[in-house]
N, C-alpha and C positions, 0 to 999 in steps of 0.2 A: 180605946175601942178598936181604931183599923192600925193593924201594926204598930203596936207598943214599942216594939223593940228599932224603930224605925228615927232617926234625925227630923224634925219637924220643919217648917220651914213658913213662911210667911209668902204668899204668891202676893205678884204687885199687880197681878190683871185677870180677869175669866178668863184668856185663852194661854195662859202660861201652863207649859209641859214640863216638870221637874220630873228626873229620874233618877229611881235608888233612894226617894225622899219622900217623905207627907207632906205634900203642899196642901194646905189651906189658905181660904181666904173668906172673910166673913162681910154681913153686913145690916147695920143696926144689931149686931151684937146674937145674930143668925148664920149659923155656917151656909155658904151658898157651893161655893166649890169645895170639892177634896180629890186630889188626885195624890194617887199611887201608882207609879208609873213605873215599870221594871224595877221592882221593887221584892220578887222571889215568894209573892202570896202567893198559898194554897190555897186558902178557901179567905171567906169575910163573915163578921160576922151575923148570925141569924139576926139584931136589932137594927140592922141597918137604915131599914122602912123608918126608924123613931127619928131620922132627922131628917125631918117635916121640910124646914125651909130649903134643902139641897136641890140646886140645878142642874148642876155640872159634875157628874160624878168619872173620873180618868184610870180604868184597874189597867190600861193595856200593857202588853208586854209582861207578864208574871205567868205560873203556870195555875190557875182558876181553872178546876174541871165545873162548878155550880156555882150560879147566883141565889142569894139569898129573897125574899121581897124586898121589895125596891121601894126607894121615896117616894113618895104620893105626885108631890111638886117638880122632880125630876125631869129636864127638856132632853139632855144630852150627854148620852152615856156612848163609853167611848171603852168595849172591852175589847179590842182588835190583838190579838195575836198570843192567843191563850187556848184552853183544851177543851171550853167549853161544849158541852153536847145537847142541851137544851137551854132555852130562855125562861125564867117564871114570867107571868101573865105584865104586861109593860104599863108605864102611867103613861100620859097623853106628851109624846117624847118629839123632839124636833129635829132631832140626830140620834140615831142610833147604828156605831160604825160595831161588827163584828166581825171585819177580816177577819180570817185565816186563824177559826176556830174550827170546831168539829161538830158542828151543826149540820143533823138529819134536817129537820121541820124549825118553822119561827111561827110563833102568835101570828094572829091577824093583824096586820100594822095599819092603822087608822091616825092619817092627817099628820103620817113623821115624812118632814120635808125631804134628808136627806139618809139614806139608806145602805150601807157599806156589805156586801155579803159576802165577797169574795173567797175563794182558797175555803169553802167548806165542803160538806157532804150531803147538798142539796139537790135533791131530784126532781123536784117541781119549784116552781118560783112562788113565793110565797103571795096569799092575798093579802092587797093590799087597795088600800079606798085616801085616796088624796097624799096618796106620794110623788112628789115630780120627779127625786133623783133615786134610782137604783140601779144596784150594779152586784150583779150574781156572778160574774166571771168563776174561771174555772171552779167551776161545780158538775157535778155528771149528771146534767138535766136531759129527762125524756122527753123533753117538748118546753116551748115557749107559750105559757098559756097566759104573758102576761096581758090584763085588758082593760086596767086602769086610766080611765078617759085623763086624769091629771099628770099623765107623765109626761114629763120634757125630755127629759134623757133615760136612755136605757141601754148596758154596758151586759153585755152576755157573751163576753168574749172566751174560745177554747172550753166549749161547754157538750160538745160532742152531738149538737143541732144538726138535722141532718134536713129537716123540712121546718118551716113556718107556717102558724096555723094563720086560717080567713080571718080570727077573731082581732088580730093585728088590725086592721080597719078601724077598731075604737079606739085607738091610738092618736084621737086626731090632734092632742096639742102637744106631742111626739116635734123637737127639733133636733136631737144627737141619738143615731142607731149605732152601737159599734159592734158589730157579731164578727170577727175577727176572728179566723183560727177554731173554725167550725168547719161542719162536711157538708154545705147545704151545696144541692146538683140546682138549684132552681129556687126561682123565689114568686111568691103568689101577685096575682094582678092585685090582690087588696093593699101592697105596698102605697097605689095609687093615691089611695083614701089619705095619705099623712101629707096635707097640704099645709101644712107646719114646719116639714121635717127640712134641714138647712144640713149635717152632716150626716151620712151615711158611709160607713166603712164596714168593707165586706171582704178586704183580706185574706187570703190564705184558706179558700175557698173551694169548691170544687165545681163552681160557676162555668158551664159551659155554653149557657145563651142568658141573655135579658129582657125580663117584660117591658114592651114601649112603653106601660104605664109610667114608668122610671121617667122618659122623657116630660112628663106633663106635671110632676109636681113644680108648682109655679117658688119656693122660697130654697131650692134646693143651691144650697153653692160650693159645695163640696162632695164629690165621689169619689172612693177609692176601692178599685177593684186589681189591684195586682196581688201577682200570684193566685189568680186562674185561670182554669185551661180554656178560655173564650177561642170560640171557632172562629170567629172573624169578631170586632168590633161592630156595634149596629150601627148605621150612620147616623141618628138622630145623638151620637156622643158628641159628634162635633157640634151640633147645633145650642147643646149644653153648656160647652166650653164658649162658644160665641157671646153667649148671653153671660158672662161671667162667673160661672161653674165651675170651680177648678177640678179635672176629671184626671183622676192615674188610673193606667189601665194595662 
């Protein structure tokens, strides 16, 4: 069915990556895994969706411009670094990593834990309703309008951000920022609101003052602000660092 012409192989665990091979792995006599991992597919095919029991499905690393529909039961697909340009509509997934495809737009992603988007061709950050990890890095977004009250971590590094909207405030269980290798001159006092947030990395910036709001988030224990042009340091940095902060600046 997926690569005939392929060496098959028996995987000895769900999180086993075999490459250049068909790993399988079953259970009570139900395929759960299949991975095909650099393995030189072009496409898969259309009947895929008929195995029902699969979880863990691994195309990464082949050149895949289209997925076919997908298993019903499916947690965690894993198509990271392929040609892909759109998603068909997703099952109720728990990981879905799609580095460094060619992805305009994704589905609505609903309740997938962790979220990979990296290195595509995304201009808005996709909606999304109970995801805690996501990470759009270098993509050409015109705005950050993420405002998913579930997010822990959010990774929008080299995304050519130049402001932050107010709507960042529902970010409140928000504890890893990393906007890294972005043009923002300034950052909004709604930063405040994430009395969660424990890392913040703001890098290669074009920061040239800071809101005291910054001072008042109580769970904050890491800043990182080098490489930008800061006109003086505000003195409430030291008071940061006092209180166990580690602050680079």
């Amino acid at each position: 069915m997926l690569g005939d012409h392929l060496p098959t192989v028996d995987l000895a665990h769900q999180r086993q990556r075999r490459s250049g091979v068909l790993g399988r792995l079953e259970r009570d006599g139900a395929l759960v895994v299949l991975s095909a991992h650099g393995c030189g597919l072009t496409s898969l095919p259309a009947r895929l969706e008929e195995l029902t029991g699969l979880e863990r499905l691994d195309i990464g690393g082949n050149a895949l411009a289209a997925l076919p529909p997908l298993p019903p039961r499916l947690r965690e697909l894993y198509l990271d670094d392929n040609v892909v340009a759109a998603l068909p509509p997703l099952p109720a997934l728990r990981v879905l990593d799609a580095n460094r495809n060619r992805l305009t737009a994704v589905p609505a992603l609903r309740g997938v834990e962790f979220v990979y988007l990296a290195e595509n061709r995304l201009t808005a950050v996709p909606d999304t309703r109970g995801v805690t990890y996501l990470n759009v890095s270098d993509n050409p977004l015109t705005s950050l309008g993420a405002t998913d009250a579930a997010l822990r971590e959010l990774r929008a590094e080299r995304c050519g951000l130049a402001t932050l909207p107010d709507s960042l405030a529902a970010l409140t269980a928000l504890r890893e920022l990393s906007l890294r290798g972005n043009a923002l001159t300034a950052l909004p006092a709604a930063v405040g609101s994430l009395r969660e947030l424990q890392h913040l990395d703001l890098r290669g910036n074009q920061l040239d003052d800071l809101p005291e709001e910054l001072a008042a988030l109580p769970a904050l224990r890491k800043l990182d602000l080098r490489w930008n042009p800061l006109r003086r340091p505000p003195p409430w940095l030291g008071a940061l660092a006092s209180r166990g902060c580690a602050v680079y600046a």
